[in-house]
MIDOSE-1310 file (N, C-alpha, C; in nm, 2 decimals, decimal comma, always signed):
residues 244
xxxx	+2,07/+4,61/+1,47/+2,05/+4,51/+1,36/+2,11/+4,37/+1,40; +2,19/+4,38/+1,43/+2,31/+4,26/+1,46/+2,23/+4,21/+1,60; +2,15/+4,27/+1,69/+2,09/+4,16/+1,76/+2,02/+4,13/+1,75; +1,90/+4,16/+1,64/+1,80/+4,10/+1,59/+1,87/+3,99/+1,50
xxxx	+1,96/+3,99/+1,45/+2,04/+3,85/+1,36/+2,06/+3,78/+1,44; +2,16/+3,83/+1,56/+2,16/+3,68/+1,62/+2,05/+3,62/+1,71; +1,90/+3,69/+1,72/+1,79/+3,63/+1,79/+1,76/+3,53/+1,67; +1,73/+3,56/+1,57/+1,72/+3,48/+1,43/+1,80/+3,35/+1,49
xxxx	+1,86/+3,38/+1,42/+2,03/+3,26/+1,45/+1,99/+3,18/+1,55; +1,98/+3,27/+1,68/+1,95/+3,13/+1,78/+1,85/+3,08/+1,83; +1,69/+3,17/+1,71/+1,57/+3,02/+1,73/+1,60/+2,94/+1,57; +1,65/+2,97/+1,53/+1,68/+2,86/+1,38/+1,74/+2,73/+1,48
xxxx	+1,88/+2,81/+1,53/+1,97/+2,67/+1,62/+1,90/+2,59/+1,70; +1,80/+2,65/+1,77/+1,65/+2,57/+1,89/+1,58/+2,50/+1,73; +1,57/+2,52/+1,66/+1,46/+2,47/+1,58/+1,51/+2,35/+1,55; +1,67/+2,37/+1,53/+1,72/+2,24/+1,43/+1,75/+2,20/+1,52
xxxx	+1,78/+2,15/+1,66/+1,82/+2,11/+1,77/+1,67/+2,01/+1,80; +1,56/+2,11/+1,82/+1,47/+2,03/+1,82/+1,39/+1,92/+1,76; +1,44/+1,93/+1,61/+1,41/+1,87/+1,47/+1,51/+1,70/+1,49; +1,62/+1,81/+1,51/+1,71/+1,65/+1,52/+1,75/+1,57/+1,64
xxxx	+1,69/+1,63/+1,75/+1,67/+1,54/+1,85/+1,52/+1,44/+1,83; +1,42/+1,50/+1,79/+1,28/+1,47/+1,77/+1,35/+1,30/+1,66; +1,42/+1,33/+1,52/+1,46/+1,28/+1,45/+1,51/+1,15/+1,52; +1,65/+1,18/+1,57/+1,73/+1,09/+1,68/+1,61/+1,01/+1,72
xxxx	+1,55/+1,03/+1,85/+1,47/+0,98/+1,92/+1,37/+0,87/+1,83; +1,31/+0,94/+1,72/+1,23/+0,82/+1,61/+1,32/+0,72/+1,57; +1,43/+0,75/+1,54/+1,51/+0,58/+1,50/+1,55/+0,51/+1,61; +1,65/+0,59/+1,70/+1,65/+0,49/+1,81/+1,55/+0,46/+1,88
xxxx	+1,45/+0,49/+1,90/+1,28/+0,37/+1,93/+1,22/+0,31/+1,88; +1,26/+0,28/+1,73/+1,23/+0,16/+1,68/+1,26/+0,04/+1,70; +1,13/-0,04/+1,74/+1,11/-0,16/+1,77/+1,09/-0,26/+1,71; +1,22/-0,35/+1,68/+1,25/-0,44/+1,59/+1,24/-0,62/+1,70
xxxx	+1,28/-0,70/+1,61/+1,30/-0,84/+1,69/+1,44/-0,90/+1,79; +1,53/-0,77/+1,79/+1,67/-0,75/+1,81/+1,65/-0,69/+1,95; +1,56/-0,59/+1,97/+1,51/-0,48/+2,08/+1,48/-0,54/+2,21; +1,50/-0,52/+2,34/+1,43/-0,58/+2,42/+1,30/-0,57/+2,41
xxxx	+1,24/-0,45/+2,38/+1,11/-0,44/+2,33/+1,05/-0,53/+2,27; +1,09/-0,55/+2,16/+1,06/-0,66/+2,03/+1,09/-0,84/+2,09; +1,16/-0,84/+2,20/+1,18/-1,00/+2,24/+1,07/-1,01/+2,36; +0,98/-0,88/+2,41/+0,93/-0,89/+2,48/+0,72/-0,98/+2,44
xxxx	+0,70/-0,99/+2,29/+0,62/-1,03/+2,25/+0,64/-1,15/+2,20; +0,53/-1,27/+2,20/+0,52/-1,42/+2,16/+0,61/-1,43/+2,04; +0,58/-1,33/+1,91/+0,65/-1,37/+1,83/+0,64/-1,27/+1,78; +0,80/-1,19/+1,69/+0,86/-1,04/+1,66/+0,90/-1,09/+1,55
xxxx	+0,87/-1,09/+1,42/+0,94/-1,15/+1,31/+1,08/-1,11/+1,27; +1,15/-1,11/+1,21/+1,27/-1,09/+1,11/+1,22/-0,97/+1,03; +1,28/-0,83/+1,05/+1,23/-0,73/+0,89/+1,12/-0,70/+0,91; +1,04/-0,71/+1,05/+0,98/-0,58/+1,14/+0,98/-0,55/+1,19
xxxx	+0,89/-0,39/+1,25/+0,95/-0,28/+1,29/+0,82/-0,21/+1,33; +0,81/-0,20/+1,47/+0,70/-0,10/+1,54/+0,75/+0,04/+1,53; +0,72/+0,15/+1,47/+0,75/+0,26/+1,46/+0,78/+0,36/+1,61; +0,87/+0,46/+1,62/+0,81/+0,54/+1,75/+0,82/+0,70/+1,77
xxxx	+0,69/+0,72/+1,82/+0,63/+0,68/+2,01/+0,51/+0,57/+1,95; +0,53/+0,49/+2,02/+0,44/+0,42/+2,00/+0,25/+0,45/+2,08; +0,19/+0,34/+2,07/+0,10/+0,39/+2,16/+0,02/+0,32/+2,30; -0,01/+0,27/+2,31/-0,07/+0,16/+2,43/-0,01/+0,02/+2,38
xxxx	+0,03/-0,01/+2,46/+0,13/-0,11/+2,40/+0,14/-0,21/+2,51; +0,03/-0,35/+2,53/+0,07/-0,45/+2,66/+0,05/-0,60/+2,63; +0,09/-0,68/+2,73/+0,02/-0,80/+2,66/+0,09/-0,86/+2,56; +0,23/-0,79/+2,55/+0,29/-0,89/+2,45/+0,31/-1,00/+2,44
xxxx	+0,32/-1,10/+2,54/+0,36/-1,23/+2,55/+0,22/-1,32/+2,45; +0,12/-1,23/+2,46/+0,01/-1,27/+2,39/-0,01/-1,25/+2,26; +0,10/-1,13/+2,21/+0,05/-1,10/+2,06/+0,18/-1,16/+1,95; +0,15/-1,22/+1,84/+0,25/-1,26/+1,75/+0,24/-1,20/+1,64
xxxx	+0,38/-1,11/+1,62/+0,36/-1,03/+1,45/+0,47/-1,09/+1,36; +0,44/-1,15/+1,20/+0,48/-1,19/+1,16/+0,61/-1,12/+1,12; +0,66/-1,17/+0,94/+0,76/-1,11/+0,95/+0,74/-0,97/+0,84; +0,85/-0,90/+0,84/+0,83/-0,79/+0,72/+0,70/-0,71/+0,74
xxxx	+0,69/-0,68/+0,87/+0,56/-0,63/+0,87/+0,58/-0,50/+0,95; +0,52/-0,36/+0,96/+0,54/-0,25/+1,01/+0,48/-0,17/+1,06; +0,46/-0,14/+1,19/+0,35/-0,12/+1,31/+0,36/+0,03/+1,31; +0,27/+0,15/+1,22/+0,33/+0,26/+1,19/+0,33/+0,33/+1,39
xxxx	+0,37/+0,49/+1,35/+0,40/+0,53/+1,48/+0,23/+0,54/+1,61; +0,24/+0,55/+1,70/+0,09/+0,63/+1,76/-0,01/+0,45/+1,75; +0,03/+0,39/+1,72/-0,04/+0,26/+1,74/-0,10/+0,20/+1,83; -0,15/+0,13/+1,91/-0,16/+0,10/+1,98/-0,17/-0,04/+1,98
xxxx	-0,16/-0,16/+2,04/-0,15/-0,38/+2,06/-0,17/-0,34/+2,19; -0,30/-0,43/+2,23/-0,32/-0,43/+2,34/-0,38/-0,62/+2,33; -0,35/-0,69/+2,46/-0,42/-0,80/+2,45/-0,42/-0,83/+2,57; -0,59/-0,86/+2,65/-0,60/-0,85/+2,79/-0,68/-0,73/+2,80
xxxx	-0,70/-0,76/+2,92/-0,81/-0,62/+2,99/-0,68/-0,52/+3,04; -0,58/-0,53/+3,14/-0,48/-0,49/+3,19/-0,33/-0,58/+3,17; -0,22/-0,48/+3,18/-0,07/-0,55/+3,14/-0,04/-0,65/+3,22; +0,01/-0,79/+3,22/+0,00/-0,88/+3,29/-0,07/-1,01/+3,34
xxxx	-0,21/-0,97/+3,23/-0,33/-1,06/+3,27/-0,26/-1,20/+3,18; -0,30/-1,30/+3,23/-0,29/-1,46/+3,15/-0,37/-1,48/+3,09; -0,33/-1,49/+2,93/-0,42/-1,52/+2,84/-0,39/-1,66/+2,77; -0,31/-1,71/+2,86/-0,29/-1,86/+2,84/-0,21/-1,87/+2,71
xxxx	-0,18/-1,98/+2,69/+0,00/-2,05/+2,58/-0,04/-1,98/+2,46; -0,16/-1,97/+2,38/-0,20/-1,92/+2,26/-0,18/-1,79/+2,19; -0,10/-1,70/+2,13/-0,14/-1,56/+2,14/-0,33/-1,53/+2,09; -0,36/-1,43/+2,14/-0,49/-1,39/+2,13/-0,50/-1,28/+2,03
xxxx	-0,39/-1,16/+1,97/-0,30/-1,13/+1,87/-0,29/-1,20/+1,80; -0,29/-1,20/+1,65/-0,18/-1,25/+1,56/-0,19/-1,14/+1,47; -0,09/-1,12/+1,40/-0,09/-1,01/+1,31/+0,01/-1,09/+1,20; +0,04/-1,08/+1,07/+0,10/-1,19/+0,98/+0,22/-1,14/+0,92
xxxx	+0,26/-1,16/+0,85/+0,36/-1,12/+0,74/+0,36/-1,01/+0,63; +0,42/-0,93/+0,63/+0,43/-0,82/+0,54/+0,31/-0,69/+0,54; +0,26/-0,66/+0,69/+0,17/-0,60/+0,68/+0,20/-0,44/+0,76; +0,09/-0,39/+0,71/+0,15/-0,23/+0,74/+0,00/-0,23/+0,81
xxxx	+0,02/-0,12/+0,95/-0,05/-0,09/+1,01/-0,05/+0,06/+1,07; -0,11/+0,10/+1,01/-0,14/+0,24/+0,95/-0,13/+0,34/+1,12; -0,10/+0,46/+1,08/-0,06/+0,58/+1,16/-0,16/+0,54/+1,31; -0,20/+0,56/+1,41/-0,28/+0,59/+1,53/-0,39/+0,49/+1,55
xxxx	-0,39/+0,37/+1,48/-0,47/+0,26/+1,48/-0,45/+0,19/+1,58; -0,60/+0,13/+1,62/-0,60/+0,05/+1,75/-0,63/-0,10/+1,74; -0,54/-0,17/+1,75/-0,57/-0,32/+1,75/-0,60/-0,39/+1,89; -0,71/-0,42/+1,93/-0,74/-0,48/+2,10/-0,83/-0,59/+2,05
xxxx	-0,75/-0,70/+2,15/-0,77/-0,79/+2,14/-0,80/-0,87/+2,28; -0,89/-0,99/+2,32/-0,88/-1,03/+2,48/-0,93/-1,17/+2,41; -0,97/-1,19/+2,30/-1,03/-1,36/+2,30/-0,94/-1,40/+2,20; -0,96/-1,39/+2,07/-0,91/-1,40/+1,93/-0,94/-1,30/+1,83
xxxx	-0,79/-1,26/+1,76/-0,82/-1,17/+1,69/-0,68/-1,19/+1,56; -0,70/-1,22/+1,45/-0,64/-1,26/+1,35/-0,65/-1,21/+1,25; -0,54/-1,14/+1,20/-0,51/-1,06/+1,08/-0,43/-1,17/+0,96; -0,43/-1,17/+0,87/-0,35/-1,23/+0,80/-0,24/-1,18/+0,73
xxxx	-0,16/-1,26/+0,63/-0,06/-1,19/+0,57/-0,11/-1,07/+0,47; -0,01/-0,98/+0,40/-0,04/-0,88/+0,37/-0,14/-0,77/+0,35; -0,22/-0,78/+0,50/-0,28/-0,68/+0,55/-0,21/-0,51/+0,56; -0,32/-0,41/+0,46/-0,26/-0,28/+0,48/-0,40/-0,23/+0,58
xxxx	-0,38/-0,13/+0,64/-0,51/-0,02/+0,70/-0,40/+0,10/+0,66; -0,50/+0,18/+0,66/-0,51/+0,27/+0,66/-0,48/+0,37/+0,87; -0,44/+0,50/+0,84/-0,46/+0,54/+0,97/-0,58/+0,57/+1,07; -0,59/+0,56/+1,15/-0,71/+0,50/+1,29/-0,78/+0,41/+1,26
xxxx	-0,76/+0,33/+1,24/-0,85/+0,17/+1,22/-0,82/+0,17/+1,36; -0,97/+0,08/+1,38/-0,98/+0,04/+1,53/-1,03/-0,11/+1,47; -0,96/-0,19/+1,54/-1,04/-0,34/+1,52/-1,02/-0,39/+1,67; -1,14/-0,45/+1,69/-1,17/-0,50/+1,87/-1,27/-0,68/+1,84
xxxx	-1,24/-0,74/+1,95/-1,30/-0,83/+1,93/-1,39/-0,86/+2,06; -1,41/-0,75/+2,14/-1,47/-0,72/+2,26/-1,53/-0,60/+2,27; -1,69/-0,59/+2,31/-1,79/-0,49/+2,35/-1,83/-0,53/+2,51; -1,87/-0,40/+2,52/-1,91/-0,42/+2,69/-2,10/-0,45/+2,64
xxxx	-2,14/-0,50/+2,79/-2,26/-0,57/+2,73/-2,34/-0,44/+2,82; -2,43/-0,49/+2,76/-2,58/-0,40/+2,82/-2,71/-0,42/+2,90; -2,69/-0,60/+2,93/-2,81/-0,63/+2,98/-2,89/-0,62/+3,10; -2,84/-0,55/+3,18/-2,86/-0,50/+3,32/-2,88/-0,34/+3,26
xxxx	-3,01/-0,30/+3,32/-3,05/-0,15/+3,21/-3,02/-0,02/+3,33; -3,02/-0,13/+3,46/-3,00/+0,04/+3,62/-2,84/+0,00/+3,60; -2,74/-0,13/+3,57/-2,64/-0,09/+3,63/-2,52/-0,01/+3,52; -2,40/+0,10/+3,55/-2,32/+0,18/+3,44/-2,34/+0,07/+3,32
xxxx	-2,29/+0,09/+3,18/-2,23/-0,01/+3,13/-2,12/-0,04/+3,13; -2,02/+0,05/+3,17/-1,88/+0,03/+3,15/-1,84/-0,06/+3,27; -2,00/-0,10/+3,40/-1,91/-0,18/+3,53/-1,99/-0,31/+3,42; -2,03/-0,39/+3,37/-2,10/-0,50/+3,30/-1,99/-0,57/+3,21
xxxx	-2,05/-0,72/+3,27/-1,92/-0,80/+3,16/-1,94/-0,76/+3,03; -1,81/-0,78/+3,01/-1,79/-0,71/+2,84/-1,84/-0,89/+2,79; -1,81/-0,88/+2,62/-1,91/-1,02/+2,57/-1,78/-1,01/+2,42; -1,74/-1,14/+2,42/-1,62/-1,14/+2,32/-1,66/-1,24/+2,21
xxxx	-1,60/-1,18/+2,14/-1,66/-1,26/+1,95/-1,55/-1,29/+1,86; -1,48/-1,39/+1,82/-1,29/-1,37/+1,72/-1,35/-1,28/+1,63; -1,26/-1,23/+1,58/-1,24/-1,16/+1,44/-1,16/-1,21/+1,36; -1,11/-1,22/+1,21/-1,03/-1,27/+1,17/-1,03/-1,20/+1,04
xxxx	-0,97/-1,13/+0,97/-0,95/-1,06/+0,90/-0,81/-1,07/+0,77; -0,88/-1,12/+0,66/-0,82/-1,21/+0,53/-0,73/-1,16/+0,47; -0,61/-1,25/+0,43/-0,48/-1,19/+0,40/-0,52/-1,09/+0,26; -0,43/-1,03/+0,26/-0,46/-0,95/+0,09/-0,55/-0,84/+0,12
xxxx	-0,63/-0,78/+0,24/-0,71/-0,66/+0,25/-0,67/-0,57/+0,28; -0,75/-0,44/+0,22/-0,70/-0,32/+0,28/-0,85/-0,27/+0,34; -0,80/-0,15/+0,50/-0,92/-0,13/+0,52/-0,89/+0,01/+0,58; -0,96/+0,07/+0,49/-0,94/+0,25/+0,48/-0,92/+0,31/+0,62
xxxx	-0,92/+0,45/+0,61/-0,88/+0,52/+0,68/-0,99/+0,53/+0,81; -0,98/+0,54/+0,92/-1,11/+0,56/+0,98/-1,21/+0,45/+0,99; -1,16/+0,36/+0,95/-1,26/+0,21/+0,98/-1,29/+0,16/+1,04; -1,38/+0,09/+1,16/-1,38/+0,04/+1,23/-1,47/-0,12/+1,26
xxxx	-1,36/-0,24/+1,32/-1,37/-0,39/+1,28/-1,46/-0,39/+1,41; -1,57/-0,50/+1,41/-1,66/-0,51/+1,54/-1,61/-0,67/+1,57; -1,68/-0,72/+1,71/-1,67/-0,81/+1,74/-1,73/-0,89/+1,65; -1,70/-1,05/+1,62/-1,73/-1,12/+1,54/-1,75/-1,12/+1,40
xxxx	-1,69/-1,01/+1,31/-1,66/-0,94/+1,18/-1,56/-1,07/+1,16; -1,55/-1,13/+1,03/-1,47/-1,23/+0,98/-1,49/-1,18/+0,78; -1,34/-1,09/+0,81/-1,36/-1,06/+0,67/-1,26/-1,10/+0,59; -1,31/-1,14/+0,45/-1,21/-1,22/+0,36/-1,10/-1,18/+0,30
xxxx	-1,06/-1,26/+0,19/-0,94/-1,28/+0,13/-0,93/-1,15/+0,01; -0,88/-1,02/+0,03/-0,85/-0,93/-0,09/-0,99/-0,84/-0,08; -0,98/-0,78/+0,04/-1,15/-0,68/+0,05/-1,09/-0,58/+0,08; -1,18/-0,48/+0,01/-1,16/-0,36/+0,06/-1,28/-0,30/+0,11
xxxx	-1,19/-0,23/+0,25/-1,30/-0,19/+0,32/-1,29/-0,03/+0,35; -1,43/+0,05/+0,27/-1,40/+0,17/+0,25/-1,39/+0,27/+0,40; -1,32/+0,39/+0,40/-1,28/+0,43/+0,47/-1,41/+0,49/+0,54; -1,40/+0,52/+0,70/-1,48/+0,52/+0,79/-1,63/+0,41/+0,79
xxxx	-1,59/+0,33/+0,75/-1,71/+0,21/+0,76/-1,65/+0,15/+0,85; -1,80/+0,07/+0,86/-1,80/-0,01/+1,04/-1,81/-0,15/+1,00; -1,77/-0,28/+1,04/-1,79/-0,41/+0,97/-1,82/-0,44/+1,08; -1,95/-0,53/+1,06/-1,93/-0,67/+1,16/-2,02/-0,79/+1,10
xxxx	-2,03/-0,89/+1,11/-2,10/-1,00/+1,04/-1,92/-0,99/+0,92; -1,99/-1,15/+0,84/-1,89/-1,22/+0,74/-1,89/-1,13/+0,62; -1,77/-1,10/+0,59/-1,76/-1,01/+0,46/-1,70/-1,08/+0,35; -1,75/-1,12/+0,22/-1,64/-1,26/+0,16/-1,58/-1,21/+0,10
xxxx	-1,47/-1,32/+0,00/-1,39/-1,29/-0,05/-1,36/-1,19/-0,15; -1,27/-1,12/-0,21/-1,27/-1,02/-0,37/-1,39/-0,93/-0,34; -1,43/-0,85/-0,27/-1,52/-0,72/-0,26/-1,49/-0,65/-0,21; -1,61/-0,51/-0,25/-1,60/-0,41/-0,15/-1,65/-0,36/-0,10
xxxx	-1,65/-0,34/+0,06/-1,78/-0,25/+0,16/-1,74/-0,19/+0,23; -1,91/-0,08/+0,22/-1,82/+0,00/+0,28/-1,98/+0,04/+0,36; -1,98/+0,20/+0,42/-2,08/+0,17/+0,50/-2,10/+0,21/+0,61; -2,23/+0,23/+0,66/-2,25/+0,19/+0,80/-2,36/+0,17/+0,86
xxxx	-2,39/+0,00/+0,87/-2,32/-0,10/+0,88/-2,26/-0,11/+0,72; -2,11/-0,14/+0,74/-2,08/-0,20/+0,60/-2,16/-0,27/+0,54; -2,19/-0,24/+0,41/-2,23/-0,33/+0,29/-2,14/-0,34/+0,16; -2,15/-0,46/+0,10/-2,09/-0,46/-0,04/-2,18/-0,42/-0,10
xxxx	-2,09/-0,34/-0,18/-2,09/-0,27/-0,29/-2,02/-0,31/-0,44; -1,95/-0,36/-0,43/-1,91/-0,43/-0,56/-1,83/-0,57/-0,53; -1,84/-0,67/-0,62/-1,77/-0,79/-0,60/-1,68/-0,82/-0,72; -1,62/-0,89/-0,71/-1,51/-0,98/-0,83/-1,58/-1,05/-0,90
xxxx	-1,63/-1,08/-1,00/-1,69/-1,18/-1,05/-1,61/-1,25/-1,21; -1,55/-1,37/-1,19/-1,41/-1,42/-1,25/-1,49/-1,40/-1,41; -1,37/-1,34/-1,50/-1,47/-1,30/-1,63/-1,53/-1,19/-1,67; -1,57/-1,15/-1,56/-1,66/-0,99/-1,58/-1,56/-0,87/-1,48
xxxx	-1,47/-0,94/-1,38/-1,40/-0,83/-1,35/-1,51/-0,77/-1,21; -1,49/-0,60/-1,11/-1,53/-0,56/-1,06/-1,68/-0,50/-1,07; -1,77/-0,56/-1,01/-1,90/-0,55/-1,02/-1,98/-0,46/-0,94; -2,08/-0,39/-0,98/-2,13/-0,34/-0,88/-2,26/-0,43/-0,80
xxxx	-2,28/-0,41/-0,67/-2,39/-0,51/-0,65/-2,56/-0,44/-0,67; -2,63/-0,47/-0,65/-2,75/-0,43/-0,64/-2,77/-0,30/-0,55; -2,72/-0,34/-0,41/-2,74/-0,21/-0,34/-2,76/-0,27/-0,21; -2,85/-0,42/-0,20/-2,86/-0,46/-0,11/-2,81/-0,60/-0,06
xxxx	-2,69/-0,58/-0,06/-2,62/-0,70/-0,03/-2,54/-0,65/+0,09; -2,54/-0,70/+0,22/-2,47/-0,67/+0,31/-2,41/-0,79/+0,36; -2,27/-0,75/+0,49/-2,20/-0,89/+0,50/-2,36/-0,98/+0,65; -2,33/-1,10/+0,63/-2,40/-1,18/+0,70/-2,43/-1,13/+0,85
xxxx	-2,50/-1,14/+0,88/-2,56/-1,10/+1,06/-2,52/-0,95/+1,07; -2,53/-0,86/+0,93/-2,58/-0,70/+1,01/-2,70/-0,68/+0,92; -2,71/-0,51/+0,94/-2,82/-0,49/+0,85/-2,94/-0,41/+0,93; -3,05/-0,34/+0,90/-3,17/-0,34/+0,91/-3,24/-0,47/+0,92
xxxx	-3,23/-0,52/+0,80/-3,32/-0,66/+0,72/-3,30/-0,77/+0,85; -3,20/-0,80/+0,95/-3,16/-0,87/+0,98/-3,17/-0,89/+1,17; -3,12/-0,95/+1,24/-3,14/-0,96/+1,40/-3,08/-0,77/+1,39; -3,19/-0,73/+1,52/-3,12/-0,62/+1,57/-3,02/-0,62/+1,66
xxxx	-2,97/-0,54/+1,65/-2,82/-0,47/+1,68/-2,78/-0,52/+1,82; -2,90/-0,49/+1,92/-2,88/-0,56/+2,07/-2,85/-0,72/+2,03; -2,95/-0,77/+1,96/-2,96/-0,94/+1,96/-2,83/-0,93/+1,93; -2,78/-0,91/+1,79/-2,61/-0,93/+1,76/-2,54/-0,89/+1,90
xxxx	-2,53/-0,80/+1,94/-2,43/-0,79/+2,00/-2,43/-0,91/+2,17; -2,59/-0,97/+2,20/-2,58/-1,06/+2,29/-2,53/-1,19/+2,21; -2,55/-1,19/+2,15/-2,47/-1,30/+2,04/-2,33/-1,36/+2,05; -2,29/-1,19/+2,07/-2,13/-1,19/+2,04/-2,07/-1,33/+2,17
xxxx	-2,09/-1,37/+2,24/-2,08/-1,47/+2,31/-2,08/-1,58/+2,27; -2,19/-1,62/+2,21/-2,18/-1,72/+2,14/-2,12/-1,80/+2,02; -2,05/-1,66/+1,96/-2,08/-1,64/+1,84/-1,92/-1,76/+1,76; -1,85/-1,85/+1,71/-1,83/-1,97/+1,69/-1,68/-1,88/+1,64
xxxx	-1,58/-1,89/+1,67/-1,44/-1,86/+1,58/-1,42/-1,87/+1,47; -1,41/-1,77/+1,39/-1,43/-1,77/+1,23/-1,32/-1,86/+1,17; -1,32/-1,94/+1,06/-1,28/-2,05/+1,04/-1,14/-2,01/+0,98; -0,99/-2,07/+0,99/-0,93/-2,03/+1,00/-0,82/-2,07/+0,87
């Protein structure tokens, strides 16, 4: 009996050994503006904090996160094709002030990609402001230039769990964007879509409060009704930096 107690006893002691090293390890890898880590990006605000293990993580000199804002664990900021590329004096990142960026989410960025202040997501949000193109039909697509579009995404939103932002998506001020929907085209101010392709679904309207819409109101340049999906995405090239 007494050696089955102490086999007990010493996977309990492996358990808590491994609990509180696992522990340990999460606080001391947090990535603050104090951290070499945290000095290694354009701009690391005051009173935030990249959670850790973090996740793909390069390109800092390119990305700027405001202040009070909290990059949860499993994340990934990428800006650039590979670590080291010049993306010139501008960050191509911005992430803003007081914003929480949810568990295993992917933020990649290579042209322009702008979050505002008190932006929440949800975990795995993927926002990209770069697709690979398709117009050569014999050659892979993954060897074909990729085709870049800004994004810019409006202070005050949340955007659910599983979401994901497309190239040239410019969405507004206080949206919610329901979980596992796909955005791309302009989403406006005070609504909500969701979707795929996102559509609103209900809007603000001052006086009446939260509205539902008709059914067929989608944000600008997606859709069925609208250019097909190829055209949009050869577009994405051209397509003008959402206004700021």
């Amino acid at each position: 009996m007494s050696r089955w107690l102490a086999g007990d006893r010493l996977r309990l002691l492996r358990w808590r050994a491994v609990h509180w090293a696992w522990d340990a390890a999460q606080r001391a890898g947090v990535v603050t503006a104090d951290t070499p880590a945290g000095r290694r990006f354009a701009a690391f605000g005051r009173g935030s904090m990249a959670a850790f293990p973090p996740g793909a993580v390069f390109g800092e000199r390119s990305i700027a996160i405001g202040a009070d804002t909290l990059i949860g664990p499993f994340v990934s900021l990428s800006a650039g094709m590979v670590p080291g590329q010049d993306l010139g004096p501008v960050p191509v990142l911005q992430i803003g002030d007081r914003c929480v960026i949810g568990r295993g989410s992917h933020i990649v960025a290579h042209h322009s990609l702008v979050i505002g202040d008190d932006v929440f997501t949800g975990p795995y949000v993927y926002v990209t402001d770069q697709n690979h193109g398709y117009a050569d039909p014999e050659m892979p697509i993954g060897r074909q230039l990729p085709l870049n579009a800004a994004v810019r995404i409006g202070s005050g939103s949340w955007l659910g769990a599983g979401a994901v932002v497309l190239p040239g998506a410019c969405i507004g001020r206080n949206v919610v964007i329901a979980a596992g929907s796909v955005v791309r085209g302009t989403v406006p101010d005070r609504c909500v879509a969701a979707g795929v392709p996102a559509r609103v679904v209900r809007r603000y309207q001052p006086g009446e409060g939260w509205s539902p819409t008709s059914g067929a109101d989608r944000p600008t340049g997606s859709g069925t009704a609208g250019p097909g999906f190829g055209e949009l995405v050869e577009g994405f090239a051209q397509s003008p930096d959402p206004p700021r």
